[in-house]
Phi, psi and omega in degrees: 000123171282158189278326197253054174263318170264163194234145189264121171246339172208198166200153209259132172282312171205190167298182161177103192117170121299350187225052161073012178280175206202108195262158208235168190239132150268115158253052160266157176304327162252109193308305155327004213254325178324345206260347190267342143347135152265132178268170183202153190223170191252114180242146163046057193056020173221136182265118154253182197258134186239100179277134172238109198278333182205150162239173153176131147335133206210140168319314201228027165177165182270105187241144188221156183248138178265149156278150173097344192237114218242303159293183172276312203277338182284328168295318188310315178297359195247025195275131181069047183268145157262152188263132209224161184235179139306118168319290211297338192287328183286157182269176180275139190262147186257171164310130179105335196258122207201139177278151182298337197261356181282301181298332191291126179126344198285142178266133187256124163230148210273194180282346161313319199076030190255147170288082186323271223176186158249148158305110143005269217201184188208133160250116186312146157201165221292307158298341208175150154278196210188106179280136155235134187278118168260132167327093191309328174262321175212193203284044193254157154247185187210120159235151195233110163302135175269095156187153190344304214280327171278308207265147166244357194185128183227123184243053199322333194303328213280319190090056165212137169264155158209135217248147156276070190216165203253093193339315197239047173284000000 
């Protein structure tokens, strides 16, 4: 299977338990949704296939039990993996609409044409994502609500985003 076949939809964050669950960070829009997938996860330079035999909601996080993986120390291996799907599996985007692994990497410029920086990382909140920004000149982030009054332009093919924004916001 080739990786660019795949897409990263989520990641396992930590242990949770003794008896091999395992919590995992979803970036799909309804978090749960990660689950209607077939998952894969990169192991020893190979993508396998990951069954997730029960889930369950937490107030402040998602946790899940693999099959086959029964204990803490068999969890441990899957710890700061990323989780991965099919392209053909993800649904069609409406205009406007854009997957988080498509933005990260895109270089963000302000409307100035000065270069922020690249995307990072993307943060979920309640209102918006949240683009995080590295800085081009030092280690700083930058976050940028992803919604309409900022963005002017979002350009996957080119990887380049541009913002309504100020160098010393």
């Amino acid at each position: 299977m080739q990786s660019d076949d795949l897409i990263v939809i989520g990641r396992i964050t930590s242990t949770h338990g003794v008896k091999g669950w395992v919590s995992m960070e979803s970036y799909s829009s309804n978090l749960e949704d990660i689950f209607k997938y077939k998952l894969y996860i990169n192991m020893n330079n190979a993508f396998e296939i990951i069954k997730v035999k029960d889930y369950k909601m937490m107030p402040k996080k998602l946790i899940a039990k693999i099959e086959g993986v029964d204990s803490i120390e068999q969890a441990e291996i899957f710890l700061d993996c990323k989780i991965y799907t099919k392209n053909d599996q993800l649904s069609k985007l409406d205009k406007d609409e854009y997957y988080w692994n498509d933005l990260i990497g895109c270089s963000v410029y302000s409307n100035e044409q000065n270069l922020l920086g690249k995307v990072s990382s993307i943060i979920r909140n309640f209102s918006s994502d949240i683009l995080v920004v590295s800085h081009h000149k030092n280690k700083d982030e930058i976050l940028i609500p992803f919604i309409k009054d900022f963005l002017l332009e979002v350009n996957i093919k080119e990887q380049i985003i541009i913002v309504d924004w100020k160098d010393d916001y």
